[in-house]
C-alpha positions as CSV (number, residue, x, y, z in Angstrom):
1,X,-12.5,37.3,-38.5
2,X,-14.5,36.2,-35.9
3,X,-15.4,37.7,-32.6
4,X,-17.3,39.2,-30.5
5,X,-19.3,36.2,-29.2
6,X,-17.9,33.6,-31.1
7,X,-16.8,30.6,-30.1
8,X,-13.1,29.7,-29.4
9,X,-11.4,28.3,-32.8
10,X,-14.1,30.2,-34.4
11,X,-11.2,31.1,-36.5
12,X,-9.5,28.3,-37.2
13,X,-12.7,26.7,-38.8
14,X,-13.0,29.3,-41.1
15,X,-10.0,28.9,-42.4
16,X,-10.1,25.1,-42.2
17,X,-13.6,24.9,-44.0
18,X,-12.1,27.5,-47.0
19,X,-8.7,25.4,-47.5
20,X,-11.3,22.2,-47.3
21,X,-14.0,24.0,-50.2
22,X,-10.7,25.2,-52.3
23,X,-9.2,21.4,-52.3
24,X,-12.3,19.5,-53.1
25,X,-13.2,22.4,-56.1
26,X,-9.3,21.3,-57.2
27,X,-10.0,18.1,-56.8
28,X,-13.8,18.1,-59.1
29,X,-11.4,19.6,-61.9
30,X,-10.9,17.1,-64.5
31,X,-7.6,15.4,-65.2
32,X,-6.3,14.7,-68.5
33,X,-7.6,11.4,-70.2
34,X,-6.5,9.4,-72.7
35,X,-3.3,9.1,-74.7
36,X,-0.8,12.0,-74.4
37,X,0.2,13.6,-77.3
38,X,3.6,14.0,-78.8
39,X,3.4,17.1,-79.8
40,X,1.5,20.7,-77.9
41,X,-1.9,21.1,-79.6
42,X,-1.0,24.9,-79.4
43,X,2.2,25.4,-80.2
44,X,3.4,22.2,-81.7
45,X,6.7,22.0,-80.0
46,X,7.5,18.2,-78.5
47,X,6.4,17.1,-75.3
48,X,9.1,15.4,-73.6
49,X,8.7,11.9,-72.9
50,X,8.6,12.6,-69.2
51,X,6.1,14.7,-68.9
52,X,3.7,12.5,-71.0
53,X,4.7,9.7,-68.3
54,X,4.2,12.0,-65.5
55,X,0.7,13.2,-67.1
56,X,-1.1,10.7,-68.5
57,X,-3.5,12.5,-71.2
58,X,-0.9,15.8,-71.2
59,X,-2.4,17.7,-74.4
60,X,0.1,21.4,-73.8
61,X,3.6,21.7,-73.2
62,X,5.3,23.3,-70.3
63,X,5.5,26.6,-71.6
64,X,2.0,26.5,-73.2
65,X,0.4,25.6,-69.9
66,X,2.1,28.2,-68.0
67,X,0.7,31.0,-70.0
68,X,-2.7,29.4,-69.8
69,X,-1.9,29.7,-66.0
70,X,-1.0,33.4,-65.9
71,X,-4.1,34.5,-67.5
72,X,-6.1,32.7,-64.9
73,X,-8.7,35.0,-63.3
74,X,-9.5,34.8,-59.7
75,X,-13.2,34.2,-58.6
76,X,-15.2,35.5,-55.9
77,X,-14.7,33.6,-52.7
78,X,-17.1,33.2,-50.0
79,X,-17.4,35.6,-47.8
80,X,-17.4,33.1,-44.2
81,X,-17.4,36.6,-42.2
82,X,-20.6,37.6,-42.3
83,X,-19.6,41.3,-41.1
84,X,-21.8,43.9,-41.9
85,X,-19.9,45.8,-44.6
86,X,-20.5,42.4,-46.7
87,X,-24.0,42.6,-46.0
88,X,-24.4,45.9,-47.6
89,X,-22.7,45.3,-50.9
């Protein structure tokens, strides 16, 4: 973290500006479009009418999505430190 002769809050706006990079990278994702279907394209098992009202464009079911979820792999972030162990790598 900051130190040394940083500013005061130095901190805090590292943090800030990561949560702010991570939202606006959720927010570029795309949404579903278009009609939901009835049924998961992977599975086949029904979606339930709520959750195609609640997701417009909803193509997987609950279940479906959650796996998709758990095999998610985490990217590199950016290192905002700038300490000199990073700088060797």
């Amino acid at each position: 973290m900051a130190g040394g002769w940083a500013k005061d809050g130095a901190v805090s706006e590292q943090i800030e500006a990561s949560i702010n990079d991570e939202l606006a990278r959720l927010k570029a994702r795309k949404a579903p479009v278009g009609e939901s279907r009835t049924h998961c394209a992977e599975c086949e098992e029904p979606i339930p009418q709520a959750r195609r009202e609640a997701l417009p464009g909803v193509k997987l079911c609950i279940d479906c999505v959650n796996e998709r979820d758990a095999q998610f792999k985490a990217r590199g972030g950016i290192n905002r430190r700038g300490s000199k162990d990073s700088q060797l790598k």
